[in-house]
PyMOL Python script that loads the backbone (N, CA, C, O; Angstrom):
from pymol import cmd

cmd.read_pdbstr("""\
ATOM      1  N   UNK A   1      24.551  57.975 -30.248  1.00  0.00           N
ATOM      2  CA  UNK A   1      24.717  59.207 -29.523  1.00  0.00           C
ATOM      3  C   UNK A   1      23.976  59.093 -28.202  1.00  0.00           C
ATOM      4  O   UNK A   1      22.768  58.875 -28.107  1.00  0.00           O
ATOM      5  N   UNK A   2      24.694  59.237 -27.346  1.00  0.00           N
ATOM      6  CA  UNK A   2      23.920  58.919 -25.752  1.00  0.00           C
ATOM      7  C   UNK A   2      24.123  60.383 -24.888  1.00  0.00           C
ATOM      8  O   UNK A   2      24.332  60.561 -23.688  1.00  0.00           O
ATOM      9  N   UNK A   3      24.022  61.026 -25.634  1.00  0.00           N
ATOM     10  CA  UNK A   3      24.307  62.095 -24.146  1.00  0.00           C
ATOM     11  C   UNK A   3      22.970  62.951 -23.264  1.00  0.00           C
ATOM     12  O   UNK A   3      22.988  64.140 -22.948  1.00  0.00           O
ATOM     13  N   UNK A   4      22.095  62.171 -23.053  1.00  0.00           N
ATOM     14  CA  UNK A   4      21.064  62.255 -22.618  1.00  0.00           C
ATOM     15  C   UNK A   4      19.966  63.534 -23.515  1.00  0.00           C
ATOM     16  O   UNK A   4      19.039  64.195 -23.045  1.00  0.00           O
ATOM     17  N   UNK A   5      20.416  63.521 -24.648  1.00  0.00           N
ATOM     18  CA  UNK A   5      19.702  64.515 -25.748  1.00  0.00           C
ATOM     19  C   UNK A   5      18.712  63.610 -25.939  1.00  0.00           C
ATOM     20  O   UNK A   5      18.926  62.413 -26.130  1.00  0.00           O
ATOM     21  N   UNK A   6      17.291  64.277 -25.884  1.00  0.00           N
ATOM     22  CA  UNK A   6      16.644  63.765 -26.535  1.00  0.00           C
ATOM     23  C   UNK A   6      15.997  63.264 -27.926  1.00  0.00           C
ATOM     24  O   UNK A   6      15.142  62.448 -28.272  1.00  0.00           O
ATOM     25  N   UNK A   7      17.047  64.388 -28.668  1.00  0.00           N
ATOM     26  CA  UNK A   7      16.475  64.641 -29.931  1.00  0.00           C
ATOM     27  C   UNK A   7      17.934  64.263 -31.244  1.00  0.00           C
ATOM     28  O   UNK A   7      18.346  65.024 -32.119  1.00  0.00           O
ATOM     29  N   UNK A   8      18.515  62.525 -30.843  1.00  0.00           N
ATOM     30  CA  UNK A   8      19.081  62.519 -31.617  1.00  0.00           C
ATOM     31  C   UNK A   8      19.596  61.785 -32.869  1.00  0.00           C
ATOM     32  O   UNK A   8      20.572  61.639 -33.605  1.00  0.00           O
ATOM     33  N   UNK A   9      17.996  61.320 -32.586  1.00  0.00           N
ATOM     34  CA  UNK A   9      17.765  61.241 -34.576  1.00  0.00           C
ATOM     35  C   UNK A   9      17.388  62.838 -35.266  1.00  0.00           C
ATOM     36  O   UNK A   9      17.376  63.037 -36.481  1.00  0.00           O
ATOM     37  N   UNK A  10      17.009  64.196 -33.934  1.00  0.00           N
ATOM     38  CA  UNK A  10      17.437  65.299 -35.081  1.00  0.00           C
ATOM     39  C   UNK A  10      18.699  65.729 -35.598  1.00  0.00           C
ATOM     40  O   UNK A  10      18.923  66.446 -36.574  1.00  0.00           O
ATOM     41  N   UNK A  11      19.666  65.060 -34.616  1.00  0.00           N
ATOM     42  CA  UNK A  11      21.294  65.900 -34.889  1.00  0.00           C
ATOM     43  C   UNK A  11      21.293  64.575 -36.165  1.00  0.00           C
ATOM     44  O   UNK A  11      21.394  65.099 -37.274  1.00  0.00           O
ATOM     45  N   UNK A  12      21.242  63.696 -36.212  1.00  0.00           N
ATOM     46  CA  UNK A  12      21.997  62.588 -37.405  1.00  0.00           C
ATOM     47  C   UNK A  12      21.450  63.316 -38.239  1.00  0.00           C
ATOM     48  O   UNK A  12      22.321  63.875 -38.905  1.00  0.00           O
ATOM     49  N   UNK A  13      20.070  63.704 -38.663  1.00  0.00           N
ATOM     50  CA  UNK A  13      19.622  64.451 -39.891  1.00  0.00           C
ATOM     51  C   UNK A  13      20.682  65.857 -40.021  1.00  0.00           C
ATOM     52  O   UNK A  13      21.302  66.191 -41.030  1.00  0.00           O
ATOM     53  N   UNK A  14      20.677  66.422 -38.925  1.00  0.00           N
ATOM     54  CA  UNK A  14      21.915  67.542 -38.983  1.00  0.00           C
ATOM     55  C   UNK A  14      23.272  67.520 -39.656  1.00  0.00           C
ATOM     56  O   UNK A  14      23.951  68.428 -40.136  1.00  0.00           O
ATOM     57  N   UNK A  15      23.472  66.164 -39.544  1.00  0.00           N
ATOM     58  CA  UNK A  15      24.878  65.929 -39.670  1.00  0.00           C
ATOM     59  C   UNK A  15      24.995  65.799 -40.842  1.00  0.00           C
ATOM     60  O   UNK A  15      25.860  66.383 -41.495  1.00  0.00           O
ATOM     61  N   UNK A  16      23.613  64.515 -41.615  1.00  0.00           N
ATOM     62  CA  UNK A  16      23.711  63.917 -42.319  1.00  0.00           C
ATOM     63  C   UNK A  16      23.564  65.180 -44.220  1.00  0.00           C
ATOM     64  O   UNK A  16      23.759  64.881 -45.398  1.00  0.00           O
ATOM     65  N   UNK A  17      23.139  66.525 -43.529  1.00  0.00           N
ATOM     66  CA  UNK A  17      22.798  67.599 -44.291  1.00  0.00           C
ATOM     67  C   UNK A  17      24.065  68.619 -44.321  1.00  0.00           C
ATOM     68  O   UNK A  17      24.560  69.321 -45.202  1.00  0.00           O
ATOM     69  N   UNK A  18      24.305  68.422 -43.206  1.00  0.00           N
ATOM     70  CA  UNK A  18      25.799  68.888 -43.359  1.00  0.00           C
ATOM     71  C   UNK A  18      26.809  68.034 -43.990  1.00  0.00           C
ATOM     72  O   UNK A  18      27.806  68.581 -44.462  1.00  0.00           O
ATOM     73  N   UNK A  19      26.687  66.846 -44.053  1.00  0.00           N
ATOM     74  CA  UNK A  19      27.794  66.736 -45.115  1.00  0.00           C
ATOM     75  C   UNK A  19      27.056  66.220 -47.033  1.00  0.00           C
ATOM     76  O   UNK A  19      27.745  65.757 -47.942  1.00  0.00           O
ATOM     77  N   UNK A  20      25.863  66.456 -47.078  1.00  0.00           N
ATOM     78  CA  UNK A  20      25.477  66.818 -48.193  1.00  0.00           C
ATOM     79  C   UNK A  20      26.075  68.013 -48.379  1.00  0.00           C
ATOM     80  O   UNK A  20      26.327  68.075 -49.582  1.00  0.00           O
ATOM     81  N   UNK A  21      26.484  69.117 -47.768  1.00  0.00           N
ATOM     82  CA  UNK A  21      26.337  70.655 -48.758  1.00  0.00           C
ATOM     83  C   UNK A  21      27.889  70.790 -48.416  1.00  0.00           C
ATOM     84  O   UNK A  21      28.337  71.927 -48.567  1.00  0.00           O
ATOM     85  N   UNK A  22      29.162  69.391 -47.792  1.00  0.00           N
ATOM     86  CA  UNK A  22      30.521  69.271 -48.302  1.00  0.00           C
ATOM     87  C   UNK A  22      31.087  69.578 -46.524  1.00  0.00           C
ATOM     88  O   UNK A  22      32.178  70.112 -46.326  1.00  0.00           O
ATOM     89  N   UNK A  23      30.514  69.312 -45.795  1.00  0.00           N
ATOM     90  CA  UNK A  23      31.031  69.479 -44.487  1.00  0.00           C
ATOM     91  C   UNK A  23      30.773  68.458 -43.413  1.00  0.00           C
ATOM     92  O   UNK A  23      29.671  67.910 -43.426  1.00  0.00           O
ATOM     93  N   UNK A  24      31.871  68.045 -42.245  1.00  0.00           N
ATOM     94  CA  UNK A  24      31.556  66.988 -41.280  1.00  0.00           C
ATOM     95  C   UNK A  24      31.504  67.816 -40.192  1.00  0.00           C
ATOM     96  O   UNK A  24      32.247  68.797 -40.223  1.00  0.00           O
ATOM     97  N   UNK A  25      30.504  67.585 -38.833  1.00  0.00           N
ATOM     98  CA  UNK A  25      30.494  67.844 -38.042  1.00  0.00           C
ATOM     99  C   UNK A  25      30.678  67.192 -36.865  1.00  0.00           C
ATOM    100  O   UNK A  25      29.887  66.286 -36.602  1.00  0.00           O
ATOM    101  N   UNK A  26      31.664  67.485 -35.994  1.00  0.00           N
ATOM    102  CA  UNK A  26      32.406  67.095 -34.615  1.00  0.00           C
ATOM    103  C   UNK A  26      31.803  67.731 -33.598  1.00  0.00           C
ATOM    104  O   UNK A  26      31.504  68.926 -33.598  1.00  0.00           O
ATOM    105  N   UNK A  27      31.555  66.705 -32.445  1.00  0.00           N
ATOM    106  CA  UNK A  27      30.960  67.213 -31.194  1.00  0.00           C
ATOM    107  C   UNK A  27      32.126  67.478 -29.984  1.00  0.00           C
ATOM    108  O   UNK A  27      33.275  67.093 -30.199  1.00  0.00           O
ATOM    109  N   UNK A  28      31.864  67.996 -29.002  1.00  0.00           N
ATOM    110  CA  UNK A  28      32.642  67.611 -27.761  1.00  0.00           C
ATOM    111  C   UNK A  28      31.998  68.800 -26.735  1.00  0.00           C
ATOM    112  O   UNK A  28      31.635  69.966 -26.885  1.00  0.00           O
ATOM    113  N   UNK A  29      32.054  67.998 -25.790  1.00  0.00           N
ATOM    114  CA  UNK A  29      31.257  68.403 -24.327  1.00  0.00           C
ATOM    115  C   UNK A  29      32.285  69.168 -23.945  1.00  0.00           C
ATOM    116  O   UNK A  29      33.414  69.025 -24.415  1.00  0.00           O
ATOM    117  N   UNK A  30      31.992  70.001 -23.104  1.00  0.00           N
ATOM    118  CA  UNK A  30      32.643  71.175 -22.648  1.00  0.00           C
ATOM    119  C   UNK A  30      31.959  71.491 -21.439  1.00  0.00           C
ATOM    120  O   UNK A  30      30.795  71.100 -21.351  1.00  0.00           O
ATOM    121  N   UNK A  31      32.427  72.083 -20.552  1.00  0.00           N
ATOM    122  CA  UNK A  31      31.574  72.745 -19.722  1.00  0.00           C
ATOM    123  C   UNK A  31      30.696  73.626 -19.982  1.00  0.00           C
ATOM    124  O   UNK A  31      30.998  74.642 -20.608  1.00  0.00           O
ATOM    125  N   UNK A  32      29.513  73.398 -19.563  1.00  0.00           N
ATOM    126  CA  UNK A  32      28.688  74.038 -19.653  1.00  0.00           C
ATOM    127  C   UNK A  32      27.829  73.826 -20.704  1.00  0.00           C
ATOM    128  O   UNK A  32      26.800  74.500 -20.745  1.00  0.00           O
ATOM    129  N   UNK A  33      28.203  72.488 -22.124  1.00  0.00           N
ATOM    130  CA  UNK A  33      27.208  72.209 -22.620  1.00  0.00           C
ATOM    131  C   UNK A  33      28.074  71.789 -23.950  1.00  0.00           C
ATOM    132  O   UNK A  33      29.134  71.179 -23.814  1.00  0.00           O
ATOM    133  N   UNK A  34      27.716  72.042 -24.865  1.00  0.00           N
ATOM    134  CA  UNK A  34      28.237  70.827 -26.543  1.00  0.00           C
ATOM    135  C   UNK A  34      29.015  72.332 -27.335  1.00  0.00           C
ATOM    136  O   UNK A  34      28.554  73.470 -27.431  1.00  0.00           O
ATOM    137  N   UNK A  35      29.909  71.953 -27.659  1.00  0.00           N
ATOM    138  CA  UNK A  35      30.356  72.005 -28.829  1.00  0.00           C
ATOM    139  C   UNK A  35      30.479  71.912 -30.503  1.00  0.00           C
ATOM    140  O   UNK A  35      31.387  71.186 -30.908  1.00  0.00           O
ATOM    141  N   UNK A  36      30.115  72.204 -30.944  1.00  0.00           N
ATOM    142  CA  UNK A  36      30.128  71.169 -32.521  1.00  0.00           C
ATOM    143  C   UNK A  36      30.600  72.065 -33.536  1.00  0.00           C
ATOM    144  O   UNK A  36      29.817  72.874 -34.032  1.00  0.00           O
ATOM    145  N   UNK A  37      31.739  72.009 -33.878  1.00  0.00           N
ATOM    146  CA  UNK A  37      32.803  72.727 -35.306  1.00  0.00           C
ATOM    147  C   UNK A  37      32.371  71.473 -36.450  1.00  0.00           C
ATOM    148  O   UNK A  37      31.762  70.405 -36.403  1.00  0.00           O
ATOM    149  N   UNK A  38      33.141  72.369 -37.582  1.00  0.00           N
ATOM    150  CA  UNK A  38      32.825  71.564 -38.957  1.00  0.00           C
ATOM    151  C   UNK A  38      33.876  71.984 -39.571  1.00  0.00           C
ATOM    152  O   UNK A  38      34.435  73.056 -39.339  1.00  0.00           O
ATOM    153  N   UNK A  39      34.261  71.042 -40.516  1.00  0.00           N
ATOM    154  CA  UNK A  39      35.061  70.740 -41.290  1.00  0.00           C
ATOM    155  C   UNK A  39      34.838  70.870 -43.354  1.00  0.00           C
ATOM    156  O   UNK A  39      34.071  70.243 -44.085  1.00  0.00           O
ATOM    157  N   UNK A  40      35.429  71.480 -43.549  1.00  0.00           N
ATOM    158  CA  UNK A  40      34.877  70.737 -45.371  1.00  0.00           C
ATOM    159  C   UNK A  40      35.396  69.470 -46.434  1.00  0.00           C
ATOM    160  O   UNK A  40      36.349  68.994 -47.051  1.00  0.00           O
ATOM    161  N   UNK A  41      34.741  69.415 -46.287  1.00  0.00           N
ATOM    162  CA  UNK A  41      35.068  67.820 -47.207  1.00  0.00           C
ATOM    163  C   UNK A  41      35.264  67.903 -48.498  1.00  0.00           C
ATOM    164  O   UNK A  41      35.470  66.899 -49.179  1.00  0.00           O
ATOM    165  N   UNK A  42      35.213  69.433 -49.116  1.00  0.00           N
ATOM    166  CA  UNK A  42      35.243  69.547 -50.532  1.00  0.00           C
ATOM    167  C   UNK A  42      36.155  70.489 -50.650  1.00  0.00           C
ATOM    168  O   UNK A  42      36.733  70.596 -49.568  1.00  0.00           O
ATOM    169  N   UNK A  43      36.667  71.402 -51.624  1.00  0.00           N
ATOM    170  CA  UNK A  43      37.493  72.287 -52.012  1.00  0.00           C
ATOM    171  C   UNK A  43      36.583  73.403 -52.283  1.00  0.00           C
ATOM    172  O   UNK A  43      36.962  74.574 -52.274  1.00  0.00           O
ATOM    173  N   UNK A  44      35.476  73.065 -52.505  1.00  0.00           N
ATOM    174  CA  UNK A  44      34.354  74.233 -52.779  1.00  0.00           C
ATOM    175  C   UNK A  44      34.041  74.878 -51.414  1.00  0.00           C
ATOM    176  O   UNK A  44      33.943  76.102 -51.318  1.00  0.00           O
ATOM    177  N   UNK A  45      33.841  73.822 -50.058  1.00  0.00           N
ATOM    178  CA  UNK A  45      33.298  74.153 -48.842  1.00  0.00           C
ATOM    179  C   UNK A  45      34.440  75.024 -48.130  1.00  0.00           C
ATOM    180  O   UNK A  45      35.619  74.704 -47.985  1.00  0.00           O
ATOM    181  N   UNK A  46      33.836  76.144 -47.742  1.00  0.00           N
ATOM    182  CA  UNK A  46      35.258  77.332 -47.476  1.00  0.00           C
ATOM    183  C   UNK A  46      34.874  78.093 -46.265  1.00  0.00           C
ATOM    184  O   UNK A  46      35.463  79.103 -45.880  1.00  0.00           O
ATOM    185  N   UNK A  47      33.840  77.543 -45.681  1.00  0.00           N
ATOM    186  CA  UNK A  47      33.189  78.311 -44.390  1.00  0.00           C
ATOM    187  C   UNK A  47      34.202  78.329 -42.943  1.00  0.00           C
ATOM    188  O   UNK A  47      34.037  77.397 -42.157  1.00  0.00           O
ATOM    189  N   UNK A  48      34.972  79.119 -42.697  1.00  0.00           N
ATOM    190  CA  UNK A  48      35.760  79.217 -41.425  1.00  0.00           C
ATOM    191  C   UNK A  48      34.476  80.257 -40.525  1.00  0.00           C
ATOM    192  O   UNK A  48      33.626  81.045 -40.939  1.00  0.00           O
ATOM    193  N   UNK A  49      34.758  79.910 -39.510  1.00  0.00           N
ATOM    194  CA  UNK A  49      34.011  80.700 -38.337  1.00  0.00           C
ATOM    195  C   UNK A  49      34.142  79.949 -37.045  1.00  0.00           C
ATOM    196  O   UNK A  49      34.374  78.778 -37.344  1.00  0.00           O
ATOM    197  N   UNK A  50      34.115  80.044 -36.210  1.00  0.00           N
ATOM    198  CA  UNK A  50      34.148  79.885 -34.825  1.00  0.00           C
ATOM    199  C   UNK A  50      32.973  78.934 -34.336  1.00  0.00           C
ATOM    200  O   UNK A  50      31.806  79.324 -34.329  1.00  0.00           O
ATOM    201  N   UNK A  51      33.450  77.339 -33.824  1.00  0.00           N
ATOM    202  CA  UNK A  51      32.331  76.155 -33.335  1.00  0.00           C
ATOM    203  C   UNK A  51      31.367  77.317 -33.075  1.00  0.00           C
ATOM    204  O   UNK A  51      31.495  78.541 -33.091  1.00  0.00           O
ATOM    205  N   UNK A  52      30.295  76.429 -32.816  1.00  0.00           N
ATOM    206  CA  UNK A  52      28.887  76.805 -32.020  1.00  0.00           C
ATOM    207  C   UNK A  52      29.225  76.509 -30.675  1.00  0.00           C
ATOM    208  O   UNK A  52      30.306  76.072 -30.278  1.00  0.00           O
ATOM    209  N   UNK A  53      28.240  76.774 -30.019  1.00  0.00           N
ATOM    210  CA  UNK A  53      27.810  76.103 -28.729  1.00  0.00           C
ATOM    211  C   UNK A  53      26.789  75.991 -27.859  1.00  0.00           C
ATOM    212  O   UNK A  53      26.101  77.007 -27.756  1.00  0.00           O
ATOM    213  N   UNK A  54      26.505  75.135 -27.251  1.00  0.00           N
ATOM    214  CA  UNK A  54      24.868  75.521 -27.015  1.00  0.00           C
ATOM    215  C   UNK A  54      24.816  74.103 -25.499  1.00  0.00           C
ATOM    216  O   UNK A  54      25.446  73.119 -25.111  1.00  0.00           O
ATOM    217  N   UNK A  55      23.736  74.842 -25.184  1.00  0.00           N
ATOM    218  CA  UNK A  55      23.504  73.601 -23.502  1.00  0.00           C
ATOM    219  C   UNK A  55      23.331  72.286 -23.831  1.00  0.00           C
ATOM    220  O   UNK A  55      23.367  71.371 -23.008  1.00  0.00           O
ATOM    221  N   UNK A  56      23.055  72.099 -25.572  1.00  0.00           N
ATOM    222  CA  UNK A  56      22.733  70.676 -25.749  1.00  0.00           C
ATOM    223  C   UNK A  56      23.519  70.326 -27.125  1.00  0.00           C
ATOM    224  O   UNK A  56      23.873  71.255 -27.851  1.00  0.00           O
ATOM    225  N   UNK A  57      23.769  69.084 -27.449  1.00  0.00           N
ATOM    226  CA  UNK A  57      23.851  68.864 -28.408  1.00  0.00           C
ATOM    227  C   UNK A  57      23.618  69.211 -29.814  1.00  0.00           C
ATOM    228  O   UNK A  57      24.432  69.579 -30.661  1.00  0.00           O
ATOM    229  N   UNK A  58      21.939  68.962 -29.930  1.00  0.00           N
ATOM    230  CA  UNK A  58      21.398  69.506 -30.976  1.00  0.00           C
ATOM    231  C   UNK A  58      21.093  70.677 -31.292  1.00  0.00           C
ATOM    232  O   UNK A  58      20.760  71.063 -32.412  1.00  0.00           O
ATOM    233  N   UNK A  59      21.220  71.483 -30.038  1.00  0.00           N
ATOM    234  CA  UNK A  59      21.077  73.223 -30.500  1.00  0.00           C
ATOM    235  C   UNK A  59      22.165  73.445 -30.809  1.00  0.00           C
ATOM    236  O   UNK A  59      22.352  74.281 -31.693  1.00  0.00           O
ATOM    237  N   UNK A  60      23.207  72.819 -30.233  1.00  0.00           N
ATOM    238  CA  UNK A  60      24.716  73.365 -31.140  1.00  0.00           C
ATOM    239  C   UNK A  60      24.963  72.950 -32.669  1.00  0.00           C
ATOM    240  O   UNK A  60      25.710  73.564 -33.431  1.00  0.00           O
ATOM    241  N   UNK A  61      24.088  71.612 -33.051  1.00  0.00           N
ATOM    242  CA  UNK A  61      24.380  70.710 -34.471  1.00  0.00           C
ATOM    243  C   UNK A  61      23.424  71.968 -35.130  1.00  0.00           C
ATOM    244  O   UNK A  61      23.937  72.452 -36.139  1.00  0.00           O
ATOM    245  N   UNK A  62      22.202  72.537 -34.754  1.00  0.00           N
ATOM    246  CA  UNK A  62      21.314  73.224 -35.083  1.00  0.00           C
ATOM    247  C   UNK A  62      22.191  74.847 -35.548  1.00  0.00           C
ATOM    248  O   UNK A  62      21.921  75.353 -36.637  1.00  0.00           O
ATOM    249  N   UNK A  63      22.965  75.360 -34.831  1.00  0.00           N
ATOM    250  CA  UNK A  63      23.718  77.093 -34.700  1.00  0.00           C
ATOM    251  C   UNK A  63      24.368  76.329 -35.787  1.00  0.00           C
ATOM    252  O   UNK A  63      24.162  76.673 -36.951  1.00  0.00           O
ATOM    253  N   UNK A  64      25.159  75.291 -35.507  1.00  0.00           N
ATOM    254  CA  UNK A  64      26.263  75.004 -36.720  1.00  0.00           C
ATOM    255  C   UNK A  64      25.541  75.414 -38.291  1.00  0.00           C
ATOM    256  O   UNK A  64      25.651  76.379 -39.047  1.00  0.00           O
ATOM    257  N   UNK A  65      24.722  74.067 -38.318  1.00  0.00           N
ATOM    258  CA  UNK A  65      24.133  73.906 -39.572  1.00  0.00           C
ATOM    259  C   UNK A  65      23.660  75.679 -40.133  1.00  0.00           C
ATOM    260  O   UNK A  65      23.915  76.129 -41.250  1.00  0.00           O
ATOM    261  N   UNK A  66      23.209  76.146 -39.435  1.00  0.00           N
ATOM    262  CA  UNK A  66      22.905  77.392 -39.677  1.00  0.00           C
ATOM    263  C   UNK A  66      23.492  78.201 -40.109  1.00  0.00           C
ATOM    264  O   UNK A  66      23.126  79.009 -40.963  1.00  0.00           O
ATOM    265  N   UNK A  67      24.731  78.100 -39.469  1.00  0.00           N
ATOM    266  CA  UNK A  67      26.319  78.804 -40.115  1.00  0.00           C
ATOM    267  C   UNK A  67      26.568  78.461 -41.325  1.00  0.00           C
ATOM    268  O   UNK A  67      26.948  79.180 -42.248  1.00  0.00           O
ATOM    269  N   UNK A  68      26.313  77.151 -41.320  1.00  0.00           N
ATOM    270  CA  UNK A  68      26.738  76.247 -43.314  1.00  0.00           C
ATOM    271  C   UNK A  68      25.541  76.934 -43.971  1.00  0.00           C
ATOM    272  O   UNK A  68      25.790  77.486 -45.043  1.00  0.00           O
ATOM    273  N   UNK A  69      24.770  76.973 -43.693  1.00  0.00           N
ATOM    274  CA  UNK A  69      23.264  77.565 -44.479  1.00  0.00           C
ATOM    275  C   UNK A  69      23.825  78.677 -44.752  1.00  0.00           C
ATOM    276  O   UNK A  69      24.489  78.703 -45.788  1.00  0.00           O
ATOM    277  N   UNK A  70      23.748  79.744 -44.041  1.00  0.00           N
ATOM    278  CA  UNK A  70      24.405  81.451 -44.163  1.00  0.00           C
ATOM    279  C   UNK A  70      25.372  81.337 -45.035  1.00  0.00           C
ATOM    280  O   UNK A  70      25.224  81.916 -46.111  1.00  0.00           O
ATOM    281  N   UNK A  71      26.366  80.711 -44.835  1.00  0.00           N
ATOM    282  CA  UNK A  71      27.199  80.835 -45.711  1.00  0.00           C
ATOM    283  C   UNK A  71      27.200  80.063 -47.314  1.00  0.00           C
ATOM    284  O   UNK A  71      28.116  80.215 -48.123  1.00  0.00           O
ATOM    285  N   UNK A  72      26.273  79.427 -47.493  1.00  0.00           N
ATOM    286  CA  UNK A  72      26.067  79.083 -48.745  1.00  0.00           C
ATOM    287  C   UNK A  72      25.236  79.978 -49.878  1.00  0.00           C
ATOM    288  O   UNK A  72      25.106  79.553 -51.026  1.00  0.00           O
TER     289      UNK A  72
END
""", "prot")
cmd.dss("prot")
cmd.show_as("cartoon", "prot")
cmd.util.cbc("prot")
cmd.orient("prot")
């Protein structure tokens, strides 16, 4: 991950927790800063809601994960 984040051995832990609890998470730059929606990988994982977004990477892997949290 190179996108001048500093913190991204925190998003791999992000990711890597998000798809423990049945979900993958996708990035993409946008104007004005990151993106990151999720997916479920299980039949159990049923969380629809609207990507995050945030000025960086990891605050968006961060809103995401948060969303999977809430909703579990």
């Amino acid at each position: 991950m190179c996108d001048g984040d500093r913190y991204d051995d925190r998003v791999t832990e992000i990711v890597d927790a998000a798809l423990a609890r049945g979900y993958t998470l996708a990035f993409r730059q946008r104007a004005g800063g990151w993106e990151a929606a999720w997916r479920p990988t299980t039949a159990e994982a049923a969380l629809t809601a609207p990507p995050a977004f945030a000025p960086t990477r990891t605050a968006a892997a961060e809103q995401a994960f948060a969303a999977i949290q809430a909703a579990a």
